[in-house]
ChimeraX commands (.cxc) that place a marker at each C-alpha (Angstrom):
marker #1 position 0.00,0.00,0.00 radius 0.5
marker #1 position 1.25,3.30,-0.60 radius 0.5
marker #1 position 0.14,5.99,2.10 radius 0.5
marker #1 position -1.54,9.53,0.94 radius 0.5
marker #1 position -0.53,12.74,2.20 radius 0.5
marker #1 position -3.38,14.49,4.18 radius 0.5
marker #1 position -1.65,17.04,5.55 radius 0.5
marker #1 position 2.22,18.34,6.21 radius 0.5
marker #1 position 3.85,15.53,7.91 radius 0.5
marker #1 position 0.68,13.25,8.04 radius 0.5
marker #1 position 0.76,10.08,5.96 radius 0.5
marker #1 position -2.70,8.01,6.28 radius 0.5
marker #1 position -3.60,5.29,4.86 radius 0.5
marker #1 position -7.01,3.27,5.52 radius 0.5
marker #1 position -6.89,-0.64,5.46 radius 0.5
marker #1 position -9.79,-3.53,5.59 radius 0.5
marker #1 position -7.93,-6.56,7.25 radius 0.5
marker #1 position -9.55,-10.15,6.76 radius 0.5
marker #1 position -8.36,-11.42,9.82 radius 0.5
marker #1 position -7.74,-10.71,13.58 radius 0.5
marker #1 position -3.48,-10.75,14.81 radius 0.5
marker #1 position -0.77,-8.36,15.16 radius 0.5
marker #1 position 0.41,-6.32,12.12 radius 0.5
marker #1 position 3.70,-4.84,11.26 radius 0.5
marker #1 position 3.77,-1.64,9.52 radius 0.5
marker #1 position 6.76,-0.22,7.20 radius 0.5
marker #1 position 6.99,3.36,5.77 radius 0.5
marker #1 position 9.79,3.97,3.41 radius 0.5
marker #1 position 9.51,8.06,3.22 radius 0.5
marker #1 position 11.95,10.26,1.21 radius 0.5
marker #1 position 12.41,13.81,2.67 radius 0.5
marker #1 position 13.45,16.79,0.20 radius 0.5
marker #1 position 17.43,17.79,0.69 radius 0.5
marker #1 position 17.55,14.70,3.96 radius 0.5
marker #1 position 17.41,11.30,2.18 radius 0.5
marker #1 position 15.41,8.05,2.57 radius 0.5
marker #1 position 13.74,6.55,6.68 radius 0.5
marker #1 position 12.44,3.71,7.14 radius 0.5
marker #1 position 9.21,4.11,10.11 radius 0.5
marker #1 position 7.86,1.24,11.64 radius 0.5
marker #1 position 5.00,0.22,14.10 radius 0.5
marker #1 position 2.85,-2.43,15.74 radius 0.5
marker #1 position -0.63,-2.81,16.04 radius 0.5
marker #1 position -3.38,-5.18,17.12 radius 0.5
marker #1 position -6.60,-6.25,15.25 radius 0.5
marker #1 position -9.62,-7.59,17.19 radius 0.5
marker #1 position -12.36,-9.24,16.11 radius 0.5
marker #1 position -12.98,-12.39,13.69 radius 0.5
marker #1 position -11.96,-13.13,10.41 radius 0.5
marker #1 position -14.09,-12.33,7.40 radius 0.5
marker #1 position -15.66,-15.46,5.40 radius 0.5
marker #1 position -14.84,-13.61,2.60 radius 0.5
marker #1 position -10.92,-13.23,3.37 radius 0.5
marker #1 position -8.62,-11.77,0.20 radius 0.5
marker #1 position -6.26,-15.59,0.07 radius 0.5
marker #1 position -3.43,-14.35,-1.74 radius 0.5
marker #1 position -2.04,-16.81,-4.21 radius 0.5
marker #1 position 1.52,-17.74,-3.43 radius 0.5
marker #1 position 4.21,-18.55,-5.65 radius 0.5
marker #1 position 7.50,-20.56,-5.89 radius 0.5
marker #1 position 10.49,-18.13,-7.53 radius 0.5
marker #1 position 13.75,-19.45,-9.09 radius 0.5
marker #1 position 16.68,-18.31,-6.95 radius 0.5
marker #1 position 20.08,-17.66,-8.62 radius 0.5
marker #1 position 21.97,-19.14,-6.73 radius 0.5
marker #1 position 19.44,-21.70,-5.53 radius 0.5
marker #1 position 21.53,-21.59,-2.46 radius 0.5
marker #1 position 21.14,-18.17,-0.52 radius 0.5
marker #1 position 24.16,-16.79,1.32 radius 0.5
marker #1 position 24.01,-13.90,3.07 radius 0.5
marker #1 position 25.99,-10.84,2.16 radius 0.5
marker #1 position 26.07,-12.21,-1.41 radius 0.5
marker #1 position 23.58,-10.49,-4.32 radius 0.5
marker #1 position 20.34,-13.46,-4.78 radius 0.5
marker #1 position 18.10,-12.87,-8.32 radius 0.5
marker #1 position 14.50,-13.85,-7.65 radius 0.5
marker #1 position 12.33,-14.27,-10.66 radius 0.5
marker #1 position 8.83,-14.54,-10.28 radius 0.5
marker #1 position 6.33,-16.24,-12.72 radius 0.5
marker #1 position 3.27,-13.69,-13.54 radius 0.5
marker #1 position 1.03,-16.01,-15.93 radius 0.5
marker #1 position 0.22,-13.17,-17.98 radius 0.5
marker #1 position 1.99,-9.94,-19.18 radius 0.5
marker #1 position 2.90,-7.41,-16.96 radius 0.5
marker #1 position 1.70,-3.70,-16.88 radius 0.5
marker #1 position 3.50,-0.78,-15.27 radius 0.5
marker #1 position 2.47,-0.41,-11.81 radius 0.5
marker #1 position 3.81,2.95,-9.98 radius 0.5
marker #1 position 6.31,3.73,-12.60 radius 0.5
marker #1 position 7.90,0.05,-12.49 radius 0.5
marker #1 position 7.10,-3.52,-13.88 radius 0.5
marker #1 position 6.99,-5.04,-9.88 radius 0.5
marker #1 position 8.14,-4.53,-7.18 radius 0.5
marker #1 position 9.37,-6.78,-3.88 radius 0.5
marker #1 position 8.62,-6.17,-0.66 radius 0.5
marker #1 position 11.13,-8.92,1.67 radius 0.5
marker #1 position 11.41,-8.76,5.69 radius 0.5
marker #1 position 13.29,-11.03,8.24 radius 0.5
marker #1 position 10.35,-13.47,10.02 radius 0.5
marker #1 position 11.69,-11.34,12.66 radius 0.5
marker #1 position 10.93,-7.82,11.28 radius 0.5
marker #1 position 14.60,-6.21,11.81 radius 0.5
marker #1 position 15.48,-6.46,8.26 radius 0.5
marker #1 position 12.98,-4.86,5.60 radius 0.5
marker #1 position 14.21,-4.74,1.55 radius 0.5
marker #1 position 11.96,-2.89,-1.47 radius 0.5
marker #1 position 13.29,-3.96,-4.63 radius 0.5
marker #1 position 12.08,-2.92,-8.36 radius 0.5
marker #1 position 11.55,-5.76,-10.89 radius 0.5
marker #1 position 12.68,-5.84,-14.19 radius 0.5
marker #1 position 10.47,-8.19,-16.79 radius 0.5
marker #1 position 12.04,-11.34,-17.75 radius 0.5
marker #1 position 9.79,-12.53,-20.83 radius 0.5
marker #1 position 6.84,-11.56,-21.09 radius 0.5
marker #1 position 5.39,-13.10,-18.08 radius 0.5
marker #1 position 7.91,-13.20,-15.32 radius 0.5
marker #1 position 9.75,-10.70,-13.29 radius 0.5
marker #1 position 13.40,-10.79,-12.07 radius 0.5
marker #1 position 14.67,-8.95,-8.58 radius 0.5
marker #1 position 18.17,-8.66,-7.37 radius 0.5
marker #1 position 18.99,-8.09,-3.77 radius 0.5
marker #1 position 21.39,-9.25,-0.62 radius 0.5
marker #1 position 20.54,-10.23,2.39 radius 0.5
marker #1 position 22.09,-9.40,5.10 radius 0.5
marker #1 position 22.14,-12.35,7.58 radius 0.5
marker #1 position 20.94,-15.67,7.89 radius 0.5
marker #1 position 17.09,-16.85,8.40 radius 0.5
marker #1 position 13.87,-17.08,7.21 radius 0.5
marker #1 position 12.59,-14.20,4.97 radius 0.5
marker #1 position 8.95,-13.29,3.64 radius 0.5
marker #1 position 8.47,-11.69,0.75 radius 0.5
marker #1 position 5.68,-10.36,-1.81 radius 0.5
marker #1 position 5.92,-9.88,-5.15 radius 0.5
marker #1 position 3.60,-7.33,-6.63 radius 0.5
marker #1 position 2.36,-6.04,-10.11 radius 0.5
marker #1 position -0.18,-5.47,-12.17 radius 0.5
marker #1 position -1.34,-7.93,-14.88 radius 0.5
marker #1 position -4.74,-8.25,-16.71 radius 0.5
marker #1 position -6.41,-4.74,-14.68 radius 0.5
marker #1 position -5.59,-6.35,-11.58 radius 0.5
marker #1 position -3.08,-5.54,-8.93 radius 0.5
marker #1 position -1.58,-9.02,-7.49 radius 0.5
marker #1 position 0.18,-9.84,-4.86 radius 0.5
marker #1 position 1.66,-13.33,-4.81 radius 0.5
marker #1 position 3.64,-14.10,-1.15 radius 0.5
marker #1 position 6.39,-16.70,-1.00 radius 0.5
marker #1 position 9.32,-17.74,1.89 radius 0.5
marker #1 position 12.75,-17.71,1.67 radius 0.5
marker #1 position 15.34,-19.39,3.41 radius 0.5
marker #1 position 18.97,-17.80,3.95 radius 0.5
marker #1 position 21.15,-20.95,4.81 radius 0.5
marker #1 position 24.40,-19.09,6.13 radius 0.5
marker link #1:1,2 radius 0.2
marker link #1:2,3 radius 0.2
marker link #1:3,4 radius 0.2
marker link #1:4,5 radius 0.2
marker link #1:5,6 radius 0.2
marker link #1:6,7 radius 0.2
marker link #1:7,8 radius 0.2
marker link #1:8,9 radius 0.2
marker link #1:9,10 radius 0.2
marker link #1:10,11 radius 0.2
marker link #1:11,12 radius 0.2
marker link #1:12,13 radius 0.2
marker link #1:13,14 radius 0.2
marker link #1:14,15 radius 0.2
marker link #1:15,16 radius 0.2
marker link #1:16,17 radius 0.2
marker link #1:17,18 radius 0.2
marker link #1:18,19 radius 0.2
marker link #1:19,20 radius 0.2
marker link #1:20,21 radius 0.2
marker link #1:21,22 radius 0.2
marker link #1:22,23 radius 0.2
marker link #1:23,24 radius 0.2
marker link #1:24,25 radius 0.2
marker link #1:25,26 radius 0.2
marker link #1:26,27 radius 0.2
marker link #1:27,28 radius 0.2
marker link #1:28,29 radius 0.2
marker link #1:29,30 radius 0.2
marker link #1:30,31 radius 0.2
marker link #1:31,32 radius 0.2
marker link #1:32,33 radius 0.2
marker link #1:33,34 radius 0.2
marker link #1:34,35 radius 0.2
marker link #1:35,36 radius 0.2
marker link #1:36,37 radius 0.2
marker link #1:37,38 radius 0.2
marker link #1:38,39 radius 0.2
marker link #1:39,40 radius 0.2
marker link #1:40,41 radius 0.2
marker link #1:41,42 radius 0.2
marker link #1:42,43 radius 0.2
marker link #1:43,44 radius 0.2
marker link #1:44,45 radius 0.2
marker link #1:45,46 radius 0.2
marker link #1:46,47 radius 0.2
marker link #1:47,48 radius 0.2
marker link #1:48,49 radius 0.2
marker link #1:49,50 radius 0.2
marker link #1:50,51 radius 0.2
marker link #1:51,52 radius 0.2
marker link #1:52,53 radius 0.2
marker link #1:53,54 radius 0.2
marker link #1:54,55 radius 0.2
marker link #1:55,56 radius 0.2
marker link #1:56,57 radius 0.2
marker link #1:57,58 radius 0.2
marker link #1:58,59 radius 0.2
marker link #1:59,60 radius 0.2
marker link #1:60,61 radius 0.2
marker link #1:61,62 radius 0.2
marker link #1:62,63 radius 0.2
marker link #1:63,64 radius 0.2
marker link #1:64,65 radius 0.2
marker link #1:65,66 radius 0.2
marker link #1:66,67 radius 0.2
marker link #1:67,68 radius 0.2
marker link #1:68,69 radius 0.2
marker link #1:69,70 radius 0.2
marker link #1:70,71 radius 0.2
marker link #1:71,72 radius 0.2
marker link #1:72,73 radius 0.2
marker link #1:73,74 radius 0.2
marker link #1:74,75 radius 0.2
marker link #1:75,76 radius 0.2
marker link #1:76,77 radius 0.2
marker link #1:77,78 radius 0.2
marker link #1:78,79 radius 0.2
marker link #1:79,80 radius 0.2
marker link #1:80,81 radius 0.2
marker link #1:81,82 radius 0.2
marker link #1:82,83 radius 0.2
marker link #1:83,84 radius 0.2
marker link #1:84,85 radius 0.2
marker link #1:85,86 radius 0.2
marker link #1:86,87 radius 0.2
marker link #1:87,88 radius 0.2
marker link #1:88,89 radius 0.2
marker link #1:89,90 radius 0.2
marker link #1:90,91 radius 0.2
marker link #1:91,92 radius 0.2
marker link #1:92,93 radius 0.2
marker link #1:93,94 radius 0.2
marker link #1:94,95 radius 0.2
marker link #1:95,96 radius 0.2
marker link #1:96,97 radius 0.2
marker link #1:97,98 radius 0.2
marker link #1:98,99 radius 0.2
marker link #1:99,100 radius 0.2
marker link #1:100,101 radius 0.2
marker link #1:101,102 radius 0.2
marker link #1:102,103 radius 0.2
marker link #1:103,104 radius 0.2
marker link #1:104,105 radius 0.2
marker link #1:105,106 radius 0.2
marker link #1:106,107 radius 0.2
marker link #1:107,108 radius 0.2
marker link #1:108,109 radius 0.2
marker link #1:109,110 radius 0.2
marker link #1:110,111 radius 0.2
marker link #1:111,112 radius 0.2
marker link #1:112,113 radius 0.2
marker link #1:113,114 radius 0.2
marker link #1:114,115 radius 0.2
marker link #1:115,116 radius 0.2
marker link #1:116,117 radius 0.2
marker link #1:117,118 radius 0.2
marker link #1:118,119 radius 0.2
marker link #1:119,120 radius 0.2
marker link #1:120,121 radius 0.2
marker link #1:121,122 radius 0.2
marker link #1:122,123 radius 0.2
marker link #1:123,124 radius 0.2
marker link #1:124,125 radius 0.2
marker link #1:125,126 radius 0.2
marker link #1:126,127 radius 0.2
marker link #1:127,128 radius 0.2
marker link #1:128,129 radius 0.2
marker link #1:129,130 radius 0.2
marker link #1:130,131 radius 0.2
marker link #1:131,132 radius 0.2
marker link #1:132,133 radius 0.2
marker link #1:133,134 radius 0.2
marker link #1:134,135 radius 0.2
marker link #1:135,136 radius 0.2
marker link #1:136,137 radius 0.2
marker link #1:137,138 radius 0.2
marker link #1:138,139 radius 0.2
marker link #1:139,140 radius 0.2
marker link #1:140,141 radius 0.2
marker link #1:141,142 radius 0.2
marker link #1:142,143 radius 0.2
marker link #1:143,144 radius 0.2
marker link #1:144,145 radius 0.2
marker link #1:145,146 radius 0.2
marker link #1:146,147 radius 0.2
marker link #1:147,148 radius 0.2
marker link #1:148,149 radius 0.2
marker link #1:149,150 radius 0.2
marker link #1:150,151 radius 0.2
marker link #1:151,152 radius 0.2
view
């Protein structure tokens, strides 16, 4: 989600979650003449979850290496199934955080065919990483969620 500006200094943004649990919320920002911050927060959802729940349809990339090691650049193409519009000035982009939330990555795609994406990055230690693709294919924005594992 990208947040709208409501006011000087105030971001909002207004969300519909399927599902009770506690959320993790990242805000790149860019500030004129000061350079890129990264803001994050916590919050709690009560309640039960919707019948109706948005399942998002996950997806198995092809890692080059297939063998990720940390500190060491990893490219991470993604199968679309159909061709890819622009979406906010880029073909994709990749969202990827440590299961533990200290490490948070935003990568651009690049397309790869004409229906698959391709995503360099590094990460920078070992673990378990979740990540979402997204782009825009067909009219529809999709976001397609997959796991990574960093092995040393």
């Amino acid at each position: 989600m990208h947040p709208l500006r409501t006011a000087p200094g105030v971001l909002a943004v207004r969300l519909s979650l399927p599902r009770p649990g506690r959320y993790l919320a990242y805000a790149e920002i860019e500030r004129q003449e000061s350079g890129g911050q990264l803001l994050t927060g916590a919050f709690e959802v009560s309640g039960t979850a919707r019948p109706d729940a948005y399942v998002q349809q996950p997806v198995t990339p092809r890692l080059t290496p297939a063998v990720l090691v940390a500190g060491s650049p990893v490219t991470i193409e993604v199968d679309t199934q159909a061709p890819v519009q622009p979406w906010l000035g880029m073909p994709g982009h990749l969202i990827v955080r440590s299961r533990d939330g200290a490490h948070l990555a935003h990568a651009h795609g690049t397309a790869a065919g004409t229906s698959a994406l391709r995503f360099t990055l590094t990460f920078p230690e070992q673990g378990r990483y979740l990540a979402w693709a997204q782009y825009a294919a067909g009219g529809r924005l999709m976001t397609r969620p997959f796991t990574m594992e960093v092995d040393r």
